[in-house]
N, C-alpha and C positions, 0 to 999 in steps of 0.2 A: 504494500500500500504506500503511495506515494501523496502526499496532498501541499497545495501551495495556502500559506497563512497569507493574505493579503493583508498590509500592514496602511491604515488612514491615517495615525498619528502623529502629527507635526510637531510637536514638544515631546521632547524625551522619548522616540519612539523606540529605542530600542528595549529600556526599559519597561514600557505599557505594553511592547507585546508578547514579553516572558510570561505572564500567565496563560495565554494562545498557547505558547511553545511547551508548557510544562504541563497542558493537556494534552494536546496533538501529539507528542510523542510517545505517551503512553499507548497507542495506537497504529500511530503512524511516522514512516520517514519523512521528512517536509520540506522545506523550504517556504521562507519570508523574500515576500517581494512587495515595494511602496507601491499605494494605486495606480501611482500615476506613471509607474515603470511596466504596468501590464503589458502594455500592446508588446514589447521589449524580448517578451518571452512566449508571446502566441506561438510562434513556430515549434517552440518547445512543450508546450502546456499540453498537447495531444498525449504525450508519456503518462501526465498524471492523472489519480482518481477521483480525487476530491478538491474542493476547496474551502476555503475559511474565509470570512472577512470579517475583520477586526470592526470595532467602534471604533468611535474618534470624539472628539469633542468640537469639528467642524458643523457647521449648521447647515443642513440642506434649503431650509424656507427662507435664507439671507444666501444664497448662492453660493456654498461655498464646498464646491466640490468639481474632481474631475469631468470632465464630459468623455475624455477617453475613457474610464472607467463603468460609466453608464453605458459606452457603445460595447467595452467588452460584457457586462453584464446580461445586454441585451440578447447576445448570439452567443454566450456560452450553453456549452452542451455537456458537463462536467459537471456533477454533483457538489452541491452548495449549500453551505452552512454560516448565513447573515447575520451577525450579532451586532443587538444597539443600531449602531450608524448602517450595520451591516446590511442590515434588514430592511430600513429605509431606502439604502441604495438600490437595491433587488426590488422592492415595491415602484420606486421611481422609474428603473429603467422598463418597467415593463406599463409605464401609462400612468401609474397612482401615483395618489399627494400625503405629502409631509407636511406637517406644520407645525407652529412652536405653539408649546402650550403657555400656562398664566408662573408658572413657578416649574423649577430645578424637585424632578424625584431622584432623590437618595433613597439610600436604605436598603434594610428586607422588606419585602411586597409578598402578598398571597397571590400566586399564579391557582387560577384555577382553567382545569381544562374543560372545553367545551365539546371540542369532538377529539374520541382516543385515535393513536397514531401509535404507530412503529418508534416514535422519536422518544415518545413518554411512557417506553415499557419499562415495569419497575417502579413505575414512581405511583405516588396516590393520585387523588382526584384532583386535589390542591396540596400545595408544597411552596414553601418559602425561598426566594431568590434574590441575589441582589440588582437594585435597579442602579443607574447612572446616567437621566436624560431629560433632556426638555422639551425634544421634538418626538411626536407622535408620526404613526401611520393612520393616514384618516380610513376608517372603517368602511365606507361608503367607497372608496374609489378598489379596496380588495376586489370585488366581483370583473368589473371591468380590464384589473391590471391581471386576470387570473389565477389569482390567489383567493382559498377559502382561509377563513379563520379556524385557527387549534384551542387558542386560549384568550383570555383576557385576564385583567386585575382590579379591583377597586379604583385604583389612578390611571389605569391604560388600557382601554378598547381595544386594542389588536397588541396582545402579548408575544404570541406566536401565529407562524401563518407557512402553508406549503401551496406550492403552483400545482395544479389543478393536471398539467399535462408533462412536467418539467420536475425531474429529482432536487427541486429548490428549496430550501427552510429558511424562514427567518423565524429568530427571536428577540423582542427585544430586551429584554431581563439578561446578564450577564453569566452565564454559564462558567467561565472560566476563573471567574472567581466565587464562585456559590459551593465549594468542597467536593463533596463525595454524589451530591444532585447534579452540581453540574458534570462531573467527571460519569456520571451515569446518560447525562445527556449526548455528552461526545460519543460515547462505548454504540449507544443504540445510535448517532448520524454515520458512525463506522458501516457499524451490522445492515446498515440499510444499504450505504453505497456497497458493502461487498456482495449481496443479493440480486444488485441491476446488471 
């Protein structure tokens, strides 16, 4: 298993993607590459099985994101796991909206699941994760952009979400630093890409 961590973060990225890394490799061989060095390794990217993409703490509803990155997103054919920023990227390039909400969620959040998936085997019905975000995925544009909703939380209408025709997940809640949940999280996006 080979998978590429896509790294968004512009402050200290090396640093903020050591929790990606110290998931992913309990699974997988990988490799980190910036958004905005995708196109850079297309020709390569056919080798590998999976992918990752990190959060960030850039804002998608003030602009501020690759558009190379949305054009790879859009024609990737490579199993995908959208965390935080991840997940908005994924919902964006495929037609849906992001927007900032009124306040910054921290914390642990009750994820509760709406419809079971392959992703959330193992886990209960609801299970505590931690969040890190302002911007939401607006609920209303999931249908159009292809994506069904998996989960929701008290502060966030689209938790998790999978493309309807496309081996794609986002979540927004931080798996990679939520312990042994999230580390259950990655086990079951493995078990799924080694199944396609």
């Amino acid at each position: 298993m080979k998978t590429i961590i896509v790294n968004s973060y512009r402050i200290d990225p090396h640093k903020k993607i050591e929790p990606y890394i110290e998931m992913v490799q309990k699974f997988s061989s990988f490799r980190v590459v910036a958004d905005v060095e995708l196109f850079t390794y297309v020709p390569s990217i056919i080798d590998y099985d999976a992918i990752i993409l990190s959060g960030s703490a850039d804002l998608i509803s003030r602009g501020a994101y690759s558009k190379i990155y949305l054009e790879f997103l859009r024609y990737n054919t490579i199993p995908c796991l959208g965390i935080c920023y991840g997940q908005q990227m994924l919902v964006k390039a495929f037609g849906g909206n992001v927007f900032a909400g009124l306040k910054q969620i921290e914390g642990m959040e009750t994820i509760r699941i709406i419809k079971p998936d392959p992703l959330f085997k193992d886990l209960p019905p609801e299970f505590h994760a931690l969040e890190n975000h302002i911007e939401h995925v607006d609920l209303s544009s999931l249908p159009p952009a292809g994506f069904e909703l998996l989960a929701n939380s008290p502060s966030c209408e689209v938790e998790a979400i999978k493309h309807i025709q496309h081996c794609l997940y986002g979540v927004q809640f931080h798996p990679e630093r939520s312990g042994i949940l999230g580390e259950t999280i990655f086990r079951n996006f493995f078990d799924i890409v080694r199944e396609k």
